[in-house]
Steps between C-alpha positions, in 0.01 A plus 500: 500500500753754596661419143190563330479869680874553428423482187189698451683761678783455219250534237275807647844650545611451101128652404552830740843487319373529174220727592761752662703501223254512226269745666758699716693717260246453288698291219396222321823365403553354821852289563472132579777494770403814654142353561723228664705748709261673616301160605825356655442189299761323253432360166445176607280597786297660219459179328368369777195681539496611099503324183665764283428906506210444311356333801592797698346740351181332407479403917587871516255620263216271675606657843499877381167397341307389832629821651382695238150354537495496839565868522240543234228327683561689797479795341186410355340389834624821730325749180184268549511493926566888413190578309264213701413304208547157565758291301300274281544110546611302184319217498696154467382258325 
């Protein structure tokens, strides 16, 4: 078990990597080993949790994603609480 949380902390550390240096300075040419600096994780500790970059960034992408939506839905619900109308319920089917 601790293994298994060693290395989800290795991967959610290799994601904020890549989201700090993507979205810090605001470039998108982002270097491979400085995602790895700044995560304190070799190469091989990358392959470990990683396929390839691709995988990276599409985990990445996913992530930003969700936060994205989440924010969005928030927003939605405090505008709604705001002017008392009362968030209408998809229905599942």
């Amino acid at each position: 078990m601790l293994e298994r949380e060693q290395s989800v902390g290795v991967r959610d550390a290799i994601i904020t990597a890549l989201w700090d240096v993507f979205c810090g300075d605001g470039s998108r040419d982002a270097e491979f080993s400085a995602v790895l600096a700044l995560a304190g994780v070799s190469e091989s500790g990358f392959h470990e949790q990683f396929q390839s970059k691709e995988d990276l960034v599409s985990v990445f992408l996913k992530d930003r994603h969700a936060i994205w939506m989440r924010w969005f839905e928030n927003e939605i619900e405090a505008r709604y609480e705001a002017t008392g109308y009362e968030i209408p319920q998809v229905p599942s089917d």
